[in-house]
Residue, then its C-alpha position, 0 to 999 in steps of 0.5 A: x734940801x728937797x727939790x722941788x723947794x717948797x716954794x715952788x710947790x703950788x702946782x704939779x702941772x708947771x713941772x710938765x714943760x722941764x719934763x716934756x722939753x726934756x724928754x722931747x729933746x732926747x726921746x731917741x737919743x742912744x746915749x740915754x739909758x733911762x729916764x729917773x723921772x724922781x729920785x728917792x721920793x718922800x712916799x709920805x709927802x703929798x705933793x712928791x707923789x702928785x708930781x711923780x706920778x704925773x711926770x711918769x704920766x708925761x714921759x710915758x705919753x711921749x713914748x721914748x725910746x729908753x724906759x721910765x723909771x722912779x726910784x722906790x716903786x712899792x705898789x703904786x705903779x709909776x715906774x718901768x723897772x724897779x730902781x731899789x737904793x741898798x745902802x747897807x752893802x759893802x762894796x769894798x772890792x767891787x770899789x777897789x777893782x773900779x779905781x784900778x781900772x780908772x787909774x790903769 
């Protein structure tokens, strides 16, 4: 299910409280590496690239201490560092050496 719902979808501007208070919370926090303001963003939908690019708007006026970063920036700008999805790569033994470890 998309997320925001698309029943919630009538204004980008009443998602700017949840991003700012959330951010504004933890802006120095050293347990935060990053902040994924959208994750896999549905390029093609309107409203998804409204909120993603105002929400990047918000955090980066904030100023945090941590980068800003939005999954699948092509040429819109509206990320601090790339963040590609390759779901095609076998990670077979990288997998089986993280299991190993945790069990250990």
């Amino acid at each position: 299910m998309a997320s925001p719902q698309d029943v919630f979808r009538t204004n980008v501007s009443r998602f700017k409280p949840y991003v700012t208070d959330l951010i504004k919370a933890h802006l120095n926090d050293s347990r935060v590496l990053w902040w994924g303001i959208y994750n896999e963003p549905n390029m093609r939908d309107e409203f998804t690239m409204a909120l993603r690019h105002a929400a990047f708007g918000w955090a980066t006026a904030l100023s945090p201490s941590q980068p800003i970063i939005s999954c699948w920036d092509g040429a819109n700008n509206d990320t601090e560092l790339q963040n590609i999805h390759d779901y095609d790569t076998n990670f077979g033994s990288l997998t089986d050496r993280a299991w190993q470890v945790r069990s250990t």
